[in-house]
C-alpha angles and dihedrals in degrees: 000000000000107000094142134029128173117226109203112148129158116245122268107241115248088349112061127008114212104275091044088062087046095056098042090050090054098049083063098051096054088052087062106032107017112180082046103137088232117201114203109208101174094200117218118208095190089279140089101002106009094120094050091037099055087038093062096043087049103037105248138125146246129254121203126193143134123285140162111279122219092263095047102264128123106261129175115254155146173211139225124221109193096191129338101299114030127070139193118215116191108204092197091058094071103012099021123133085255091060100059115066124242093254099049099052095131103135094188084070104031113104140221094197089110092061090055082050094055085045089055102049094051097055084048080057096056110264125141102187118054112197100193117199125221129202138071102055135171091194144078104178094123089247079298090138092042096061088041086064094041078060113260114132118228104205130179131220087292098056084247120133114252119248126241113296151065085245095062098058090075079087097044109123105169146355131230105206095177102106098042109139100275098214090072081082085070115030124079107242110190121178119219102210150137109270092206088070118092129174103222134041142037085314092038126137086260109055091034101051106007088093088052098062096040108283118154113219091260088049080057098050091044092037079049093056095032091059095046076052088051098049093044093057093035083051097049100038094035087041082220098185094198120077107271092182102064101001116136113274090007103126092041115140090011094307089321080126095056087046096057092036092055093059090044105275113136125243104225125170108258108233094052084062106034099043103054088066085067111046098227109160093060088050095049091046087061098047120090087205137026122200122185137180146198142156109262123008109202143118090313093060100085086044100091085295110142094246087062102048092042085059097043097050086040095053087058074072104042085238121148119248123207105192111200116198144180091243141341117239136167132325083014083141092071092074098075086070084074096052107273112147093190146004131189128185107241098218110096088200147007105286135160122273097250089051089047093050089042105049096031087121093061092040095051093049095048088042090051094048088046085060105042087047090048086045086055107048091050092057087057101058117090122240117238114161123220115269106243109243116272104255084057093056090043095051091229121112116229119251117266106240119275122254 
């Protein structure tokens, strides 16, 4: 019987924020199963809604102000304090994919400046631990934005500043770290990010998730060779002393990691410093039932994506676990390695893209009620196995036909 199902889905880019999901999945539920005592849990991977999310579970607030968007504009923004000294810093709401229109997606020109601002101003607020989230973004210039703004100067054979863009550090030549804001030295900076993501290689920041914000194959091969250019520099003139080139989370937020990392921030996976916040694995050890969502399941999902995570901490408690998604794409199977019973697409029919990102509330929660009904009627059928063919119960083999 189904007395208590936990509700902790990702968010949907540019459709449903987490708590929106949340919400959507749980209307179904009580369509189907009305008196459920239903737990939202609305999961942050370091992307659109960490700041509010982990100020809400912690009691903190949020702080708004101006900062340099990843095209260059002015956007609103903030941070989130969560008491007087520690501070979350949520790189997509001032250089995330949203933030950047549709006819401007060129990531060898979008910016992370705006990510060293809201550092910055949250050291000028007090804090002395900076928890940076990773995920969502609209850049690929390696953090190289966000030390301009923490004061180092990124200059090219000329002596000149480089202009905005990871395009524009294949003609980086040195760094002059003297200016650099000298409070880092102090602060803890950690970096919430996916370790699968590297800035350099085959499997580099570039070639991954170039094509996603708008990279023609040749922007990805010349991202891909700006950004080796980036972490050799930043490794001489910063004397960085990890490996800024395949180290794990590296290449998280488009190389926002390396950047940080290269100034003394740590690289830590994620979930083990956003979930925590949130006390998931008790709630999940109490539910009957855990249903997750996210976007797209594919081949990317095992590799640090919500879906998977949720699956992984439910299974310590022997708990099934339903995954709803966007859509389902290639290599979508390999999930039920982590843990996940069962997964179902949420469109009930093929739509636009605009329909499908305008109306994502009303198809999760149908989806959601199409499943649960689906789960129950399942539990009532009974279970008779199949009686084995003749010639197996009575031990003998049947005779191959005759030629």
């Amino acid at each position: 019987m189904l007395t208590r199902i936990a509700v902790a889905p990702s968010g949907f880019k540019e459709s449903l924020s987490a708590r929106d999901a949340a919400e959507a999945i749980a209307a179904g539920v009580r369509r189907v199963v009305p008196g459920a005592e239903v737990d939202l849990i609305p999961l942050v991977d370091g992307g659109e809604g960490t700041a509010a999310a982990l100020a809400a579970a912690r009691g903190g607030r949020l702080v708004a102000l101006p900062a340099t968007g990843p095209v260059g504009e002015p956007v609103g923004t903030h941070f989130a304090l969560l008491d007087a000294r520690t501070a979350v810093v949520e790189m997509a709401a001032v250089a995330g994919l949203s933030l950047v229109p549709r006819g401007l997606r060129d990531p060898g020109t979008t910016t992370t400046y705006g990510v060293g601002e809201l550092i910055r101003a949250a050291l000028d607020a007090g804090a002395r631990r900076v928890l940076v989230g990773c995920g969502d973004s609209g850049t690929s210039d390696g953090g190289a934005g966000a030390l301009q703004a923490l004061g180092a100067r990124l200059l090219d054979a000329n002596g000149w500043e480089l202009p905005p863009g990871g395009r524009a550090l294949s003609r980086l030549h040195r760094i002059d770290p003297s200016h650099l804001d000298p409070r880092l030295h102090d602060a803890e900076l950690l970096v919430a990010c996916n370790p699968f993501n590297v800035l350099c290689g085959e499997r580099g920041v570039a070639r991954v998730f170039g094509p996603q914000k708008g990279a023609t194959p040749a922007q990805v091969e010349e991202l891909s060779a700006a950004l080796e250019r980036w972490a050799d520099v930043l490794t001489r003139d910063l004397d960085v002393r990890t490996d800024l080139y395949r180290g794990p989370g590296t290449g998280a937020s488009g190389g926002l990691g390396a950047g940080l990392a290269a100034v003394g921030a740590r690289l830590l996976p994620r979930f083990d410093v956003l979930l925590d916040h949130l006390d998931l694995d008790a709630r999940l050890a109490r539910a009957d039932l855990v249903i997750t969502a996210e976007g797209a399941l594919d081949h990317q999902t095992p590799r640090g994506k919500v879906p998977a995570e949720v699956a992984r901490r439910a299974k310590r408690f022997g708990r099934p676990v339903l995954v709803l998604a966007g859509t389902i794409g290639e290599g979508a199977h390999r999930v039920r390695a982590s843990g996940v019973d069962a997964y179902s697409a949420i469109l009930p029919a093929p739509v636009s893209l605009h329909e499908a990102l305008g109306r994502g509330g009303e198809f999760l929660t149908d989806a959601t009620e199409r499943a649960l009904r689906m789960i129950l009627l399942g539990a009532r059928l009974p279970y008779r196995p199949d009686p084995l063919p003749q010639a197996e119960v009575s031990g003998t083999q049947r005779p191959s036909s005759v030629r």
